[in-house]
ChimeraX commands (.cxc) that place a marker at each C-alpha (Angstrom):
marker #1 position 0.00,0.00,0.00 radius 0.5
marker #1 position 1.42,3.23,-1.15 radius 0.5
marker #1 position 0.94,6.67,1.10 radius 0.5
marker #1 position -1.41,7.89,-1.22 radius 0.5
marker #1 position -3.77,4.92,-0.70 radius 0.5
marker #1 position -2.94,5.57,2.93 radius 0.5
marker #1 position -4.30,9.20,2.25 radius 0.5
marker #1 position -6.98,8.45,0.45 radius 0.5
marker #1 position -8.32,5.87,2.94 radius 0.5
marker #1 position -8.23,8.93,5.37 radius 0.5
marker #1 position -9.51,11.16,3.40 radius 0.5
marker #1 position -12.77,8.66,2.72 radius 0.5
marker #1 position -13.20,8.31,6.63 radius 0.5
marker #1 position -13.46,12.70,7.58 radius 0.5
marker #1 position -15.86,12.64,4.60 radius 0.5
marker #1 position -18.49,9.74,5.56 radius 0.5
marker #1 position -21.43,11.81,6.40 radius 0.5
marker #1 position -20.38,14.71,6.01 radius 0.5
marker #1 position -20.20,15.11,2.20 radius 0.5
marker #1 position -22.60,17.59,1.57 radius 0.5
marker #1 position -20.70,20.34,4.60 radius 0.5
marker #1 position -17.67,19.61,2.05 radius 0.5
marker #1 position -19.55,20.39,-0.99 radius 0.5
marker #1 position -21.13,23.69,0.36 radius 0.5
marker #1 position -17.46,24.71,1.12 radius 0.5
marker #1 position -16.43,24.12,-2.03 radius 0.5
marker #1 position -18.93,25.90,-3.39 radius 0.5
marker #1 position -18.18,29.02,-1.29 radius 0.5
marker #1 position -14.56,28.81,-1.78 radius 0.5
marker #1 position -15.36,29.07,-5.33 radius 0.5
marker #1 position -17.64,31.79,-4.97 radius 0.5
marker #1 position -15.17,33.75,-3.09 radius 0.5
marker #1 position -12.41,33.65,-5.68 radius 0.5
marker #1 position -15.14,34.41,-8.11 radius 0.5
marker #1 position -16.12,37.75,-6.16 radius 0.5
marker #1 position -12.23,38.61,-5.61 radius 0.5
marker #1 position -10.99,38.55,-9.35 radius 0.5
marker #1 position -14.11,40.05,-10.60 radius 0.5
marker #1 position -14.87,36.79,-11.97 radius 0.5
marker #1 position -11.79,36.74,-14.26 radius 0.5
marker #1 position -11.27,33.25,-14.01 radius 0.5
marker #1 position -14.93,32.23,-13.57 radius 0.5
marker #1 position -14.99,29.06,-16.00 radius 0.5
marker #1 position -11.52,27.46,-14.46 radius 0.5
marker #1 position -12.81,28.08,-10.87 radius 0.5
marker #1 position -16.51,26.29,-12.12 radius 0.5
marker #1 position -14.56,23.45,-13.49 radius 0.5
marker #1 position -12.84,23.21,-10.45 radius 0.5
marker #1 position -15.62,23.11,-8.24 radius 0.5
marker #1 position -17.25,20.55,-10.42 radius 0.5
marker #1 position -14.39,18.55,-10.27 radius 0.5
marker #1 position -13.62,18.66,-6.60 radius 0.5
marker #1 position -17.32,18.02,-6.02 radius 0.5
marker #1 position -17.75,14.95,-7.86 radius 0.5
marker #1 position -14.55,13.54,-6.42 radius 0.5
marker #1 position -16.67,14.01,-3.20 radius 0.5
marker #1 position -19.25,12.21,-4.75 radius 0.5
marker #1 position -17.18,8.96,-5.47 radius 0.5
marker #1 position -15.50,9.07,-2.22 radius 0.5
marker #1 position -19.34,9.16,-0.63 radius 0.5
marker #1 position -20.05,5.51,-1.76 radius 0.5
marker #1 position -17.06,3.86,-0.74 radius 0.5
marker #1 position -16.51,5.49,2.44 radius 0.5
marker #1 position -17.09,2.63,4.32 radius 0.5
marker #1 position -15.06,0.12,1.85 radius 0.5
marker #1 position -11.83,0.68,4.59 radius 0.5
marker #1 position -12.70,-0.14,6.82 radius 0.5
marker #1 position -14.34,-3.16,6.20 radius 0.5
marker #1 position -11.07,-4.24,4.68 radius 0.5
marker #1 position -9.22,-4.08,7.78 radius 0.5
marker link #1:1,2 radius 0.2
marker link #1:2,3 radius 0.2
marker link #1:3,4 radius 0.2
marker link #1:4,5 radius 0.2
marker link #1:5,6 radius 0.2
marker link #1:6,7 radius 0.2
marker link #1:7,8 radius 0.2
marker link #1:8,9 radius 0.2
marker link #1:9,10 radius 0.2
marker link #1:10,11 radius 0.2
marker link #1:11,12 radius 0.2
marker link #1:12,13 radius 0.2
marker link #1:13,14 radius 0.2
marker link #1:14,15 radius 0.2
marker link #1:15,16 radius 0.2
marker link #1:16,17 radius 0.2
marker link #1:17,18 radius 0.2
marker link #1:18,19 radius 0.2
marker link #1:19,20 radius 0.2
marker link #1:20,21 radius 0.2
marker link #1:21,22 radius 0.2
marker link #1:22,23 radius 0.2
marker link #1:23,24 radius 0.2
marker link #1:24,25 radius 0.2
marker link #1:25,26 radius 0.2
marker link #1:26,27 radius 0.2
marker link #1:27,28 radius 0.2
marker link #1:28,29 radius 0.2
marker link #1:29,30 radius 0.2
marker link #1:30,31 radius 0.2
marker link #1:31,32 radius 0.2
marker link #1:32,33 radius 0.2
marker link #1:33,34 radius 0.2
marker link #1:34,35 radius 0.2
marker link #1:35,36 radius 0.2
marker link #1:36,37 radius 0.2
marker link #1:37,38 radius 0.2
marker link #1:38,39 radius 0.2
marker link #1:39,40 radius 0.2
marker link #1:40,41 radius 0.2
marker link #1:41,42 radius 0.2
marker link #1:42,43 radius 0.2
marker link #1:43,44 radius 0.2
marker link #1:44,45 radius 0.2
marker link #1:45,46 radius 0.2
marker link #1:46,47 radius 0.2
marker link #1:47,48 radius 0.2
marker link #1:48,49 radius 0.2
marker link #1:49,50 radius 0.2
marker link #1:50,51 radius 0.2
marker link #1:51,52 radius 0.2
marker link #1:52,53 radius 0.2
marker link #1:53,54 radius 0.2
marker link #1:54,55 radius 0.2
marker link #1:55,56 radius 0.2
marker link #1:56,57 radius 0.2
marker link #1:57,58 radius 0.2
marker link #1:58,59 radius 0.2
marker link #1:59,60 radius 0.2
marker link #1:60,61 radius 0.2
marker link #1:61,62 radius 0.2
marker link #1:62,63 radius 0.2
marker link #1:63,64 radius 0.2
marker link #1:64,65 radius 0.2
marker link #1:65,66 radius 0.2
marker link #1:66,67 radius 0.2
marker link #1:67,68 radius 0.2
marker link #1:68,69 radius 0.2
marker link #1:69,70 radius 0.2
view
């Protein structure tokens, strides 16, 4: 097992039930950078947030797949 799948598992366990807190901050985050450069950069920081919310997404399902490994 490399450290990222050591990470990973982590990550999976802080986000089990509480994807949709994550998602609102990423959504906010996004919003923010949007209001600060005039929203300059608004279709790289939508992609992002897209992105980093349907990573959120897959991690939501297998949350529990760790664990049940060990």
């Amino acid at each position: 097992m490399s450290i990222f799948d050591d990470i990973k598992g982590k990550a999976e366990q802080l986000l089990h039930g509480h994807e949709d807190v994550v998602k609102d901050g990423i959504e906010k985050a996004g919003d923010f950078i949007d209001d600060k450069t005039g929203d300059k950069f608004k279709d790289q920081i939508d992609g992002a947030q897209s992105a980093a919310s349907n990573f959120v997404d897959g991690l939501g399902g297998d949350a529990q797949a760790p664990e049940e490994q060990a």
